[in-house]
N, C-alpha and C positions, 0 to 999 in steps of 0.2 A: 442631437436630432431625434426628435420623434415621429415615431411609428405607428398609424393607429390605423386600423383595418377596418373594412365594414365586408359583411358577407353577403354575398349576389348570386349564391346558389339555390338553385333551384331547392324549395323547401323549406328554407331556410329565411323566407323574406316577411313572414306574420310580420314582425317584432324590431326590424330592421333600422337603424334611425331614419334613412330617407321616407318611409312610410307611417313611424312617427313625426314625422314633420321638424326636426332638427337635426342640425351638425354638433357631432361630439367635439369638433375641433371648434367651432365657433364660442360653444359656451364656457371653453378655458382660458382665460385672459393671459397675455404674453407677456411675461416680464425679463426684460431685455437683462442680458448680466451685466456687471460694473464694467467688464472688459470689453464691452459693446459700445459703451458711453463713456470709458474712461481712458483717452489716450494711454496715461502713465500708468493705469492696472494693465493694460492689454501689454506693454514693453515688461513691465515685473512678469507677468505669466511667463512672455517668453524666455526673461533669463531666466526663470524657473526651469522652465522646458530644459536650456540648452544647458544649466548648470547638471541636470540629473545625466544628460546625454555626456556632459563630457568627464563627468564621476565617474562613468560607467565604462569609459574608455579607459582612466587611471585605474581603477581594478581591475582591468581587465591585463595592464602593462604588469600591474603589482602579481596576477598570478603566474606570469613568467617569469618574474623575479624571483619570487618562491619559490618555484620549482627549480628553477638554476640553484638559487644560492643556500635553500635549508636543505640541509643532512638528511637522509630518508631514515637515518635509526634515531633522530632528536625527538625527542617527547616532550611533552607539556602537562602540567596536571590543570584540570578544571573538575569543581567542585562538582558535584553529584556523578558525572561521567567518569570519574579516576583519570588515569593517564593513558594520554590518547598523542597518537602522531602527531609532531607540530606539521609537518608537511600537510598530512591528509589533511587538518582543521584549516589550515589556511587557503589548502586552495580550495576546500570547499566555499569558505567563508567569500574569497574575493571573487569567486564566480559565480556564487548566490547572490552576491551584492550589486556586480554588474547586469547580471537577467530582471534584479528586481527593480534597477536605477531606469532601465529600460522602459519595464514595465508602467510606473507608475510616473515618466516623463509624457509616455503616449497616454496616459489617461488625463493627467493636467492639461493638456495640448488638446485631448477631444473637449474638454469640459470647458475650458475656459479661452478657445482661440477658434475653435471651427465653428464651419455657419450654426446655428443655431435656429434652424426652421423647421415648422411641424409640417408632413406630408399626410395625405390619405391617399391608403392603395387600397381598390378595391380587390379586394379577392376575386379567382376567376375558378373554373369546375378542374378540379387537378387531371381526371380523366383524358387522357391524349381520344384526340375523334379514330373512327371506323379507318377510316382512308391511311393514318399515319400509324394504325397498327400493323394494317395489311401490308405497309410498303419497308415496316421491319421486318416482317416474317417474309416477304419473299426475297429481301437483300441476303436472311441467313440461309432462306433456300437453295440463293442461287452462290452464296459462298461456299456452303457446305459443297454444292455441286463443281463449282468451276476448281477449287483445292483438291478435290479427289479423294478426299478423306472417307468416303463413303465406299469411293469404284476401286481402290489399290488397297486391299486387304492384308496385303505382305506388309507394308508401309506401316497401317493404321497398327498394325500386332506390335510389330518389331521398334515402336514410338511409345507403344504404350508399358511396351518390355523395358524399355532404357529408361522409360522416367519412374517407373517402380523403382529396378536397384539403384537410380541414381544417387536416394538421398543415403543410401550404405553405408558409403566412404564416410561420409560425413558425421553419421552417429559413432562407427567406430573413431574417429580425430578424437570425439569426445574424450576418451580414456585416456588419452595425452595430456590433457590440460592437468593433469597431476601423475609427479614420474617418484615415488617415495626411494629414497635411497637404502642401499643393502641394510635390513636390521632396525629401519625406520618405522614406525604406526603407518597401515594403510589411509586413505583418508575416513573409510568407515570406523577404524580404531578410534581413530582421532575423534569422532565425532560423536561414538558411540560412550565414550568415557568421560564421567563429569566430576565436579569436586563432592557431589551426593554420597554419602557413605552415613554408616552406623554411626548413633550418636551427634553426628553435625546438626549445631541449631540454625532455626530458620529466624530468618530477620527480615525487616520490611525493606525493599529495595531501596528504597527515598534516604532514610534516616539509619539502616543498620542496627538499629533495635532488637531484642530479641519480643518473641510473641509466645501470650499465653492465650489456651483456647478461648479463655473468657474475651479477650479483646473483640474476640470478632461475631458480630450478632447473626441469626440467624439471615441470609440474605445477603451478606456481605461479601466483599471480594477484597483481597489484600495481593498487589505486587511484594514475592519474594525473593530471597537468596541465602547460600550459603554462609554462614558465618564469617570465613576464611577468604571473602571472595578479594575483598581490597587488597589484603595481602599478594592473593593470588598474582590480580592484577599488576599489582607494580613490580614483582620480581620478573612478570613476563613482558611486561611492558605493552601489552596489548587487549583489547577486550573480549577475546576467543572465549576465556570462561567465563565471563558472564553469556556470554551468547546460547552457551551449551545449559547451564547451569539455571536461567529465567524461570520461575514458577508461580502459579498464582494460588494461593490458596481462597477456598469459599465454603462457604458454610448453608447445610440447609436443615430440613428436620429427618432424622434419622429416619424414620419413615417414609420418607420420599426415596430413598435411595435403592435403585432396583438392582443393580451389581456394581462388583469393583473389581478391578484386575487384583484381587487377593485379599486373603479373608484379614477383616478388623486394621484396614487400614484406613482407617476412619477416626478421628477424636470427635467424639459426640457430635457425629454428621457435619466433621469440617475434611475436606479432600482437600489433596495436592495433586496437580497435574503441570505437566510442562507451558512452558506460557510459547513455547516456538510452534507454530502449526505444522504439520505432517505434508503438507502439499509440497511448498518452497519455503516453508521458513521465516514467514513473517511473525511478528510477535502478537499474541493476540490477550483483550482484557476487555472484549466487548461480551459480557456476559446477561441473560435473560433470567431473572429472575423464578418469575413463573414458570416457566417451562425448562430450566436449570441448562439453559442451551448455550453454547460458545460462540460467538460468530467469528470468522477471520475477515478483517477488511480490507484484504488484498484480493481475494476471489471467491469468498462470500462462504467458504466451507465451515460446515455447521456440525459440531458436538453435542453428544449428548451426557454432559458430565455425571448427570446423577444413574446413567447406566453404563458404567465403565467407559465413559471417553469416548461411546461408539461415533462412527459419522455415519450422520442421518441426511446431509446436501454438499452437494459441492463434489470437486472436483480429488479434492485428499480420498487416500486409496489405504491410510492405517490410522488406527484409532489414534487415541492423545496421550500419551505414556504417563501415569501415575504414578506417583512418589510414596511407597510406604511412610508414614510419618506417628508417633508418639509422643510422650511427656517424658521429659526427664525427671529427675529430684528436684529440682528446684519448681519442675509447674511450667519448662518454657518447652515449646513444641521443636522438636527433631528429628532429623531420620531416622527410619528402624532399617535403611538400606538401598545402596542405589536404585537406578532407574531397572526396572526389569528387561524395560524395552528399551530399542534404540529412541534417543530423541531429535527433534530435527527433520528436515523434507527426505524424505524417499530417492533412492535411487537404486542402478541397476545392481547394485552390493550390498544393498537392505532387503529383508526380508516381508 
């Protein structure tokens, strides 16, 4: 169905098509679909239709299956992600399959089975008239009035007392959702500590390579990691340190660069900084050239890499934690020492 508007507001009508003297709907000729004219295209769409609808029911049976019958500690390995829960991949997999079997049944089903006619709506002044403002404002007059909210004073206090502390309880529950046992890492330990250490080289996320400064040109950005991280990964069987561990390195001209969270930890104007953003934790590799800025595209918080990581937008409340990094003997780039800061989003146990 098409939608095509013409505008009837005042100021608006120079240029109008009724006042140019033609309809925009007239001058597009209508071309009927095959499933308009074709019995047997129009019955194929629909088992189209009803095949995606009833895929989308058998992955939907198949993710209770999975969750019954696979093991929560069974792992799978898949290429570039290491080893990852079979549980978790599949029932993501079969309930991504079913929302998207969904999805693109309703869209076969608008495109090739519903009417198929062009409308015009004219546009009207959005403005509500005089009369239907006034008769809002004195419905909240006379509600404010007849509730009492205004004339019982003890009420209005003692309402507005209880919804203050009420959300209390609630921030304090938070502290429960992690109880570490006697001797165990807080979860700021845990989180605080990465595979980053003296000497570890940096490799490119994708391939596991190592890198020498020359690889990366002036302007560049390269997803990294630890050396050791596969390793890491399959002894733990989870991907907690990649998570901690994610960096990106980028490269500008030495001269651009107006601080760093500590001296000469720079290779001929190439930084490392954490790739997890400081708000919540999303991963971030949208970087601005020009103006050496970070964006996160979860909530839009913006770094300033070439002056130590600071945030210059957004909602994050601590810069972007920098990775000392140098050259070994051989020419490939390393750490000179873990993170200085915590990395990772913020919370009431971070500083």
């Amino acid at each position: 169905m098409t939608d095509i508007s013409t505008n009837s507001q005042p100021g608006h009508g120079e240029n109008t098509p009724a006042k140019l003297g033609y309809s925009p709907v007239a001058d597009i000729p209508h071309r009927p679909r095959v499933a308009d004219t074709d019995p047997k295209a129009a019955r194929r769409a629909e088992r189209q239709v009803a095949s995606m609808f009833l895929l989308s029911m058998l992955f939907v049976l198949l993710f209770f299956v999975a969750y019954i019958a696979i093991d929560k500690s069974a792992n799978v390995y898949i290429p570039v992600f290491g080893v990852v829960g079979a549980m978790n991949i599949t029932l993501g997999f079969t309930m991504g399959a079913a929302i998207f079997l969904i999805g693109t049944g309703a869209i076969q089903w608008a495109k090739k089975l519903m009417p198929d006619v062009e409308v015009v709506q004219e546009r009207h002044d959005l403005s509500s008239p005089t009369e239907a403002k006034d008769e809002a404002a004195a419905n909240y007059e006379r509600g404010k009035e007849e509730s009492g909210f205004a004339r019982f004073k003890v009420i209005r206090r003692t309402l507005i007392g209880a919804m203050v502390l009420f959300p209390i309880p609630l921030v304090v529950m938070l502290r429960d959702l992690w109880v570490s046992p006697p001797g165990d890492p807080s979860p700021s330990e845990l989180l605080t500590t990465t595979l980053w250490a003296d000497g570890i080289r940096v490799v490119t996320d994708a391939t596991y390579l190592p890198i020498r400064p020359e690889d990366i040109p002036v302007g560049g950005l390269v997803s990294a990691a630890p050396a050791d991280l596969m390793e890491v990964q399959e002894l733990a069987g989870n991907l907690n340190a990649r998570g901690k561990a994610a960096i990106i390195l980028i490269r500008m001209d030495p001269s651009e660069i107006v601080s760093q969270q500590g001296d000469g930890w720079d290779i001929q104007g190439i930084l490392a900084y954490s790739k997890i953003c400081t708000h919540v934790g999303c991963p971030i590799a949208l970087y601005e050239q020009r103006t050496h800025h970070l964006l996160c595209p979860c909530h839009q918080s913006t770094f300033d890499l070439a002056d130590s990581g600071h945030v210059v937008f957004g909602p994050a409340a601590r810069r972007m934690p920098q990775l000392p990094i140098g050259v070994d003997a051989e020419g490939y780039i390393v750490a000179k020492a873990p993170f200085a800061e915590p990395v990772g989003p913020s919370f009431w146990e971070r500083g």
